[in-house]
C-alpha positions as CSV (number, residue, x, y, z in Angstrom):
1,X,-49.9,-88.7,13.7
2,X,-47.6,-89.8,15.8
3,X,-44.6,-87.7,17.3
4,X,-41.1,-88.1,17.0
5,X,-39.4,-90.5,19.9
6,X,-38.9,-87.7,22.6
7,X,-35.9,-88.5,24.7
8,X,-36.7,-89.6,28.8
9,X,-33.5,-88.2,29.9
10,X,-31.1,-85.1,29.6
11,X,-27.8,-85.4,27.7
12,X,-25.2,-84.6,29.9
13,X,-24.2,-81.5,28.8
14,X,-26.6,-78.9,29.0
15,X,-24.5,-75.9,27.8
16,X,-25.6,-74.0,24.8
17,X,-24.9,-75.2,21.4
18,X,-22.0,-74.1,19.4
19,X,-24.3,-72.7,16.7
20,X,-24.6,-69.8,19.2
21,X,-21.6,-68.2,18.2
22,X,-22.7,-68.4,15.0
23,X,-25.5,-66.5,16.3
24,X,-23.2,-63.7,17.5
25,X,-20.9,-63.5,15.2
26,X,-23.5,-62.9,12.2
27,X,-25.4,-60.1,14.8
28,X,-22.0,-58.6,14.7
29,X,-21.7,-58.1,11.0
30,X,-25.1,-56.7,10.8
31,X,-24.6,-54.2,13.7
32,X,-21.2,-53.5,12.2
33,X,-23.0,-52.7,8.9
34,X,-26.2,-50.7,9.7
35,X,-24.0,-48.6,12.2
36,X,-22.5,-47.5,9.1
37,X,-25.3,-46.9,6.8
38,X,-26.6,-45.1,9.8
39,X,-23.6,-42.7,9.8
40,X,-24.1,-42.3,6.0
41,X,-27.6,-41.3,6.7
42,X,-26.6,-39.0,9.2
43,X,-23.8,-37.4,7.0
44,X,-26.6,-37.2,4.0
45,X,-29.0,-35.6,6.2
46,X,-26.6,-32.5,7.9
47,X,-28.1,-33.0,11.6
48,X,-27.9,-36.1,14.9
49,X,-31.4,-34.9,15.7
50,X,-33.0,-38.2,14.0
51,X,-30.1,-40.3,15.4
52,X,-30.9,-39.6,18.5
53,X,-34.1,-40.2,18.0
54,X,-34.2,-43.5,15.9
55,X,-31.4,-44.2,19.6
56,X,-34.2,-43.7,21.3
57,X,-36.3,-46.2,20.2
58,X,-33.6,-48.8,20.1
59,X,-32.9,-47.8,23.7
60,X,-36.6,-49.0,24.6
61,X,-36.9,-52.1,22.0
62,X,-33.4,-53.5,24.2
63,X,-34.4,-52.1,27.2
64,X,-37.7,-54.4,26.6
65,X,-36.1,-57.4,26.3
66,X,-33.6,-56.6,29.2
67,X,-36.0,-55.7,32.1
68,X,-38.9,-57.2,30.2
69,X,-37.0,-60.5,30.5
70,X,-36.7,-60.2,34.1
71,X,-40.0,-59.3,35.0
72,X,-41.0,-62.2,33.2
73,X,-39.1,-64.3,34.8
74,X,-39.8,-63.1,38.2
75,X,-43.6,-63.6,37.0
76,X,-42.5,-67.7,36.1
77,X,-41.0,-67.8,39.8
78,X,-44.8,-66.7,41.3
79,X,-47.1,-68.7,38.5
80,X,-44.9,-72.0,38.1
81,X,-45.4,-74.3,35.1
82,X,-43.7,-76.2,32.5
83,X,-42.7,-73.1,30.3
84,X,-41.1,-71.8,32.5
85,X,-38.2,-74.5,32.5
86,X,-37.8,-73.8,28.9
87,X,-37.9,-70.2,29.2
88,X,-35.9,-69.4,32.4
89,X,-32.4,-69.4,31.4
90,X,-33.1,-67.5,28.0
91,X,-34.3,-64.8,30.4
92,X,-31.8,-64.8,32.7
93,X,-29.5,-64.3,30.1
94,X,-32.1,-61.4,28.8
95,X,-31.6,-60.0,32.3
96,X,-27.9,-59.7,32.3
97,X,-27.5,-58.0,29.0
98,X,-28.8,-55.1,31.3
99,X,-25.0,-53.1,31.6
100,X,-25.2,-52.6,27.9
101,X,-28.9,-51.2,28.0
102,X,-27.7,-48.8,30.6
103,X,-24.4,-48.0,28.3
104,X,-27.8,-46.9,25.6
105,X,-29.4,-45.0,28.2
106,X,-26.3,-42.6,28.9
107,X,-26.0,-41.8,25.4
108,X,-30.0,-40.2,25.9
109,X,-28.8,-38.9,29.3
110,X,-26.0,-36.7,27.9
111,X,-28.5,-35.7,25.0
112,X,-31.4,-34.3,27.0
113,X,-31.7,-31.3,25.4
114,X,-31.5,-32.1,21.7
115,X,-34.7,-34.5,22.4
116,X,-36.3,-32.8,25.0
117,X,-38.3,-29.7,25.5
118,X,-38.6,-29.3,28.9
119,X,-34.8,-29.7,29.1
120,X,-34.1,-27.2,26.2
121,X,-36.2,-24.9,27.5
122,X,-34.2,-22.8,30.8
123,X,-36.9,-19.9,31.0
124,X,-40.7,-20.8,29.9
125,X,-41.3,-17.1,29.9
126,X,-38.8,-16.1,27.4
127,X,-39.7,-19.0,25.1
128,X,-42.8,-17.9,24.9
129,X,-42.4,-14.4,24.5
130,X,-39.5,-15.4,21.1
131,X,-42.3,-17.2,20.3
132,X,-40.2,-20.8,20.7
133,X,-43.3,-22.6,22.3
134,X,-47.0,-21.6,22.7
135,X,-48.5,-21.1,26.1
136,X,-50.0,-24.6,26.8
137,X,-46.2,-25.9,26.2
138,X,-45.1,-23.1,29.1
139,X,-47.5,-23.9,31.0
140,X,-47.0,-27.4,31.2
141,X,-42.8,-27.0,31.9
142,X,-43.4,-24.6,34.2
143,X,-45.6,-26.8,36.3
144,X,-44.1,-30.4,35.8
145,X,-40.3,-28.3,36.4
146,X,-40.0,-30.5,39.8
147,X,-40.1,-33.6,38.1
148,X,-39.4,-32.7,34.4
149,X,-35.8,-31.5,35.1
150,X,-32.3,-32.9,33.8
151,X,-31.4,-33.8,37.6
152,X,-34.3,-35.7,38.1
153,X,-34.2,-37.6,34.9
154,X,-30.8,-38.5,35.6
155,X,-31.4,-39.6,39.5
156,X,-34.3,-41.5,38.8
157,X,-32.5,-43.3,35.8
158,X,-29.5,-44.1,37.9
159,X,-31.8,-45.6,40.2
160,X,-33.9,-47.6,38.4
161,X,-31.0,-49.0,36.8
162,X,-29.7,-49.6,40.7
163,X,-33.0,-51.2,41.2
164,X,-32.7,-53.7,37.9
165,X,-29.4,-54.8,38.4
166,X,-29.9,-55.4,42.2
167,X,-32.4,-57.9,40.9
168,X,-31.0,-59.6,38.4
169,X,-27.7,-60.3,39.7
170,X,-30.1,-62.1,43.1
171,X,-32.3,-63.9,41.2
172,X,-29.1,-65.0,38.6
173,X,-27.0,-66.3,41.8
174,X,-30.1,-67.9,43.7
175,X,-30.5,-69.6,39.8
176,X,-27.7,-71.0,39.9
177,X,-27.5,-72.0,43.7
178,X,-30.4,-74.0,43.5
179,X,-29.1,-76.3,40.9
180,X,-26.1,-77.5,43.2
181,X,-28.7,-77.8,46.1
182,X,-30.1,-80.9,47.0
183,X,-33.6,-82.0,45.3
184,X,-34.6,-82.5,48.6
185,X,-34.6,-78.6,49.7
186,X,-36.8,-77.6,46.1
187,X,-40.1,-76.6,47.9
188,X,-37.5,-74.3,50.3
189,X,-36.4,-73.0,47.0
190,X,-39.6,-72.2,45.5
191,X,-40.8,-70.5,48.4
192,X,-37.5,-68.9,48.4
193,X,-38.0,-67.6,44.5
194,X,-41.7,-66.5,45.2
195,X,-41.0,-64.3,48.0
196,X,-38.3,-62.8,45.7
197,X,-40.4,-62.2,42.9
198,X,-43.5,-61.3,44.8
199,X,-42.2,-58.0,45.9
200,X,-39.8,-57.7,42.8
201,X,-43.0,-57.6,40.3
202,X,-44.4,-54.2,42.3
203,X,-41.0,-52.6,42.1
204,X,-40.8,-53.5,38.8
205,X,-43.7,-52.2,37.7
206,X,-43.4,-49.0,39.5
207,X,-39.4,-48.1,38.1
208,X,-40.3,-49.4,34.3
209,X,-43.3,-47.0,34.3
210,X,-41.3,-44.1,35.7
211,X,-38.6,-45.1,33.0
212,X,-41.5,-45.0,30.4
213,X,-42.6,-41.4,31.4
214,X,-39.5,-39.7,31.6
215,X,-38.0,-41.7,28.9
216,X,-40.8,-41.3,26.4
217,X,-43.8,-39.4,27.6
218,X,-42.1,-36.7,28.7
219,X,-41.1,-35.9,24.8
220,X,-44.4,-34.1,25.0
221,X,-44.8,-32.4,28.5
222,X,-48.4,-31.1,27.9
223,X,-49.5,-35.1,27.3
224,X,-50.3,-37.4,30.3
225,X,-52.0,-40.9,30.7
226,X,-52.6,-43.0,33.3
227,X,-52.2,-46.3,31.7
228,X,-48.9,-44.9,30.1
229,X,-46.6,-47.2,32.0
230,X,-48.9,-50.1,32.0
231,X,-48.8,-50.2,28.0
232,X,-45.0,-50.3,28.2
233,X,-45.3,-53.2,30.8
234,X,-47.7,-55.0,28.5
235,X,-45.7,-54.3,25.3
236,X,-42.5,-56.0,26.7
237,X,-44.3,-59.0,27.8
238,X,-45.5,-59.2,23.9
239,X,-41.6,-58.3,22.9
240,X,-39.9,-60.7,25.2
241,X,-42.3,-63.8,25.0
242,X,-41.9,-63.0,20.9
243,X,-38.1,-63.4,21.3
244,X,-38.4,-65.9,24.0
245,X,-40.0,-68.4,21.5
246,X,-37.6,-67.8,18.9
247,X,-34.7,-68.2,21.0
248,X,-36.0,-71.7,22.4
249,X,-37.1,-72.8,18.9
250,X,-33.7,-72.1,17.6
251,X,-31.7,-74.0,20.3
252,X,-34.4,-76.8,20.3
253,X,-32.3,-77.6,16.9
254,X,-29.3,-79.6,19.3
255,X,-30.0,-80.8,22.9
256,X,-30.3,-79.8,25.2
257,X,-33.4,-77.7,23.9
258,X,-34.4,-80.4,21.5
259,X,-34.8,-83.3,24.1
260,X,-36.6,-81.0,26.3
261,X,-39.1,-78.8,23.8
262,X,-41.8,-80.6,23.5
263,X,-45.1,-79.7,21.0
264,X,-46.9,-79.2,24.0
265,X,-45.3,-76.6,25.6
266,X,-44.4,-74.7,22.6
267,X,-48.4,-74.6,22.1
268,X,-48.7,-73.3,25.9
269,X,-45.9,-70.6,25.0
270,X,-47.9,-69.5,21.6
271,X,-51.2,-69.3,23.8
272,X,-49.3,-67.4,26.6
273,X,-48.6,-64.9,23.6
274,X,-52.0,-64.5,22.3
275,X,-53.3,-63.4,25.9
276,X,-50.3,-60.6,25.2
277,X,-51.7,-59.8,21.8
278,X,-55.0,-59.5,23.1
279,X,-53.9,-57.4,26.2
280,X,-52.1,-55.2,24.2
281,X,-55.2,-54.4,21.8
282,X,-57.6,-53.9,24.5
283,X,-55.3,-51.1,26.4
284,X,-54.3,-49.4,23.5
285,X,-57.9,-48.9,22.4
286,X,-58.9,-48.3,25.9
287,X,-56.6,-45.3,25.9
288,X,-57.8,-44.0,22.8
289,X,-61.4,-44.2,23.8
290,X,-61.5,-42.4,26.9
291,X,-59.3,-39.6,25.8
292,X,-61.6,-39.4,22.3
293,X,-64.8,-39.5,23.8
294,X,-63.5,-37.1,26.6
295,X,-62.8,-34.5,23.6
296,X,-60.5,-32.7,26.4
297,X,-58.2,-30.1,24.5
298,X,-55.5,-30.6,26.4
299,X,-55.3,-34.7,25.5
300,X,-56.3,-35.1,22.0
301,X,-53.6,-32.9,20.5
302,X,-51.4,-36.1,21.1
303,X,-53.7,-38.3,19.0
304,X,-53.7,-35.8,16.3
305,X,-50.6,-35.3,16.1
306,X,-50.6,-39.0,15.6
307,X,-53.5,-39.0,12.7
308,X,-53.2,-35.9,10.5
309,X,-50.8,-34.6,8.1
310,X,-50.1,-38.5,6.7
311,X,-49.8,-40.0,9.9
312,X,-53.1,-41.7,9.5
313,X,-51.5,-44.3,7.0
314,X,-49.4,-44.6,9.8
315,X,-51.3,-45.4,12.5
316,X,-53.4,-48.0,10.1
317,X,-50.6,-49.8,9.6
318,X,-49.6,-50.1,13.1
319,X,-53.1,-51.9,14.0
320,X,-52.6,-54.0,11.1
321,X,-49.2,-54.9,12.0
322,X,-48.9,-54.7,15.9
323,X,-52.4,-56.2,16.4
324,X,-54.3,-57.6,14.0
325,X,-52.0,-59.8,12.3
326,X,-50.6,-61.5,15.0
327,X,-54.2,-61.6,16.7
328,X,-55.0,-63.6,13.4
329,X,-52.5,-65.8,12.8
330,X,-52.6,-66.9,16.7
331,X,-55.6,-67.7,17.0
332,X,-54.9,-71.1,14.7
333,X,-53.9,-74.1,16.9
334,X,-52.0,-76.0,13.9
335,X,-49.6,-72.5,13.6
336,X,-48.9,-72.1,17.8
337,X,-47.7,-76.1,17.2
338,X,-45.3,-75.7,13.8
339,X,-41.5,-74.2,14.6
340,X,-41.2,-72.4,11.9
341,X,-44.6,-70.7,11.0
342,X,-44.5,-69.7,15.0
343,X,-41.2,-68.5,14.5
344,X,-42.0,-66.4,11.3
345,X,-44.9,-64.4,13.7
346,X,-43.0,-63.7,16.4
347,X,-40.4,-61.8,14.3
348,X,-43.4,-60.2,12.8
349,X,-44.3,-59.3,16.5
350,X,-41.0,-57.6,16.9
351,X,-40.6,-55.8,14.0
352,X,-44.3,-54.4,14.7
353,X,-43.2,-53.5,18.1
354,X,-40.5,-51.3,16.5
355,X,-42.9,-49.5,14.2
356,X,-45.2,-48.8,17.1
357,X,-42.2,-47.5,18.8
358,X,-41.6,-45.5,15.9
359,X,-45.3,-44.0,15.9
360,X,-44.8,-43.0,19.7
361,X,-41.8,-41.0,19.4
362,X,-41.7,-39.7,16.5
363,X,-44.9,-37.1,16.0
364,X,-43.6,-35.8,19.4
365,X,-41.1,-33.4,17.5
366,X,-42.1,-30.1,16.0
367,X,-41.2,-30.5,12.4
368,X,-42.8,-34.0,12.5
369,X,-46.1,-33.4,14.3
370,X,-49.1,-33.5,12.0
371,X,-46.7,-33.6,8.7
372,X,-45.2,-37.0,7.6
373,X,-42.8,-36.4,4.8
374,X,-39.7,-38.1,3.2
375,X,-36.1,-37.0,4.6
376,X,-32.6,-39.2,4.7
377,X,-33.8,-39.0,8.6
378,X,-36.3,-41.0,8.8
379,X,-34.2,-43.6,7.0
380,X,-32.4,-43.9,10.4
381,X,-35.5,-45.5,12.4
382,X,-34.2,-48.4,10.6
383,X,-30.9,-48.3,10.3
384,X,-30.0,-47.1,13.8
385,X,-32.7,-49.5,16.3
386,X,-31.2,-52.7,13.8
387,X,-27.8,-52.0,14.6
388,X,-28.6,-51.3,18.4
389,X,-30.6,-54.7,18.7
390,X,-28.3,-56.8,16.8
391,X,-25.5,-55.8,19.0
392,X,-27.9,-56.5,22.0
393,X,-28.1,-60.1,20.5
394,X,-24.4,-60.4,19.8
395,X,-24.2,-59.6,24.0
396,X,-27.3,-61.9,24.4
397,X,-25.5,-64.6,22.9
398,X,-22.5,-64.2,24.9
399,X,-24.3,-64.3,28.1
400,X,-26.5,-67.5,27.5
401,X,-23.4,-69.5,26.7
402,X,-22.2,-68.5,30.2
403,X,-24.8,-71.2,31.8
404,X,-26.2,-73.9,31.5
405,X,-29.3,-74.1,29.8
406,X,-31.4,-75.7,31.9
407,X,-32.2,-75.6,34.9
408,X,-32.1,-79.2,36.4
409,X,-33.1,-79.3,40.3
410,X,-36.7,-78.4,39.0
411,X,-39.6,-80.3,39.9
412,X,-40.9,-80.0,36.8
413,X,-37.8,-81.7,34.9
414,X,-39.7,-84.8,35.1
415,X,-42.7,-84.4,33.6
416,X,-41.2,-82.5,30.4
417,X,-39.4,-85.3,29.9
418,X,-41.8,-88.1,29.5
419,X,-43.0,-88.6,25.5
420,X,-46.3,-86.4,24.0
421,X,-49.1,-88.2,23.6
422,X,-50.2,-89.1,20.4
423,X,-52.3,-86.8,18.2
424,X,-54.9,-87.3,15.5
């Protein structure tokens, strides 16, 4: 069948479409309403404890796309290819949404100890003699004290956070200097980018895990695992390249997205996902089996926590939805190359990263460890992460509409331009 006649040229303006702040102005109505049904919640249910949780995992679904998006892009600097002339712009706008992550990330920092043991707890002694924690839980504060402390989690945040935004406003200036370069200095540029990026990929990879131990694992100090932060790394690569596809899908509805998306490279972006999908699975699992057939005492408590008491239909449903349907539906070549079928997955992706998020933090807290039940609480692991996201993507919105949206002194601008061939 053949394809639709695929313009050879870019229009001349490349800004983003005016449907964008239709965009934003409909994620502000829904952030505007779930913040209130999340306030009702919290009135119904007499406590903030499950606000600040359910704030929690909004903090690291955003926090995802924000740092996730400029990992990613720092990855397209060093790899190259076509995709990444779709995608680049999308996340340097994902990038710069990174002041209101950090705006999240104070509310957690000024609520240490209503989420936190280790920051709750002053003297391990005395919480164990009043009986407050048992002795593993002592233990484990008592000897992770250096690190696990409210100074340090503060610090390192700050500095992380120093870190990101040191990177993203570099790599968003150099963007944009290179287009008003000459085409004649683009091999200067790329070397430019890569030697960037190179360096930027480690230090990334290094602050996002710390932010993932002190941020999440740390909800349990007796738990530790060494592929924690690598999980978190993978995961946003599956969250951003999810959000990435439905971002360029949806502008590829007006130029300058629709003279430049081509089938082809939306196929390449659907495989590039799978790989994710497939990561994911195989470090997840990985995790599971060591520490299972390890049968250590001081490890599996996690995973039970995780299994009994209800939370098996839980954790189920999490590998149906964060793995296996996705898996499934991407392995099928026809799906990666129709709009709205790989539109309708990655949303499915996103939501399941929420749940996941969900099963991660949640069994970490006493009176939901081993004993899933019904409260007006739990309600707010909706309510709460939607409103937090879909202002994110009102902010998101704002900051794509700030460039252009491609990125034209690109040596691959070219070759995305010339028509598809023909397909049976």
């Amino acid at each position: 069948m053949a394809h639709e006649t695929h313009a050879k040229t870019l229009p001349a303006d490349l800004g983003a479409p005016a449907f964008v702040d239709g965009w934003r102005t409909r994620a502000l109505v829904v952030g505007v309403v779930f913040s209130a049904i999340a306030a009702a919640l919290a009135a119904a249910d007499h406590s903030i404890d499950h606000v600040l949780r359910a704030w929690l995992v909004g903090l690291m679904l955003t926090f995802g796309f924000s740092v996730g998006g400029l990992a990613l892009l720092m990855v397209q600097y060093l790899s190259g290819g076509k995709w990444g002339l779709l995608l680049r712009r999308p996340l340097e706008a994902m990038s710069r949404t990174l002041p209101l992550v950090f705006v999240y990330w104070v509310v957690i920092a000024l609520s240490l100890k209503k989420l936190y043991l280790w920051a709750a707890i002053d003297d391990a002694s005395a919480a164990l003699k009043a009986g407050l924690i048992n002795e593993v839980q002592a233990h484990a504060i008592e000897f992770k004290r250096p690190m696990l402390n409210p100074a340090a989690f503060i610090v390192t945040g700050l500095v992380c956070f120093a870190i990101w935004g040191l990177y993203t406003w570099r790599l968003n200036a150099l963007g944009m200097q290179r287009d008003a370069a000459s085409p004649d200095t683009t091999p200067e540029w790329i070397k430019r980018m890569e030697n960037i990026s190179g360096p930027g990929v480690l230090v990334y990879a290094i602050t996002m895990s710390a932010a993932a131990i002190y941020w999440v694992m740390s909800l349990d100090p007796t738990w530790y695992s060494s592929v924690y932060g690598l999980l978190f790394l993978v995961a946003q690569a599956y969250s951003v390249l999810a959000l990435g596809i439905i971002v360029s899908i949806g502008l590829s509805k007006a130029d300058p997205f629709k003279t430049i998306l081509r089938q082809t490279e939306q196929h390449d972006l659907g495989k590039f996902t799978f790989a994710f999908v497939m990561l994911n699975i195989y470090l997840a699992f990985s995790q599971f089996l060591i520490i299972w057939s390890g049968n250590l005492p001081e490890e599996i408590p996690w995973y039970l926590d995780r299994i009994r008491g209800g939370w098996g239909v839980i954790v189920t449903l999490d590998f149906i939805f964060h793995w296996l349907i996705p898996f499934s539906l991407l392995l099928s070549r026809d799906l990666k190359r129709n709009k709205k079928r790989l539109v309708r997955v990655c949303q499915w992706m996103i939501f399941a990263r929420a749940f996941d998020l969900v099963w991660l933090i949640e069994p970490n807290f006493k009176d939901a460890a081993r004993n899933l039940h019904f409260s007006w609480g739990i309600l707010e692991y909706a309510a709460v992460p939607v409103a937090m996201v879909a202002f994110w993507v009102a902010f998101y919105c704002t900051r794509l509409k700030t460039r252009p949206l491609v990125q034209t002194n690109d040596p691959h601008v070219t070759e995305i331009l010339e028509a598809e061939h023909a397909h049976a």
